[in-house]
C-alpha positions, 0 to 999 in steps of 0.5 A: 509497477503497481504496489499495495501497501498495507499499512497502520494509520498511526506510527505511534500505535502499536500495530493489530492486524484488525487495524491494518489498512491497504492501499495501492500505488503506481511506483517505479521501486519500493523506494518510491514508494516509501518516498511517495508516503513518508509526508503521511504519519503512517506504520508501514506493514509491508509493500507488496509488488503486484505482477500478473495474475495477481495483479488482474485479481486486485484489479477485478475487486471494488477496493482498487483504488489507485492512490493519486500522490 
């Protein structure tokens, strides 16, 4: 399953949307997900599953960029 994650750079920082960042990843739950990115010093948002159309509209854009973690 694919999940975009939008997240904060910093942790420490507090958040401002103008700030937020995005990123998708190849994870089995949003468990993994997490694990996948706890090492990064990141502000999670929220993590978004991707399914059907949806996911074929993320795809079409030129900011999908699968993460290799």
């Amino acid at each position: 399953m694919i999940y975009k994650v939008y997240y904060q750079e910093n942790a420490n920082e507090i958040p401002v949307r103008e700030n937020t960042k995005s990123l998708y990843l190849e994870a089995a739950s949003e468990r993994e997900v997490r694990q996948k990115l706890k090492d990064r010093n990141y502000n999670i948002e929220f993590i978004q599953l991707l399914e059907g159309n949806y996911l074929e509209y993320e795809q079409a854009s030129p900011n999908f960029v699968l993460e290799e973690i």
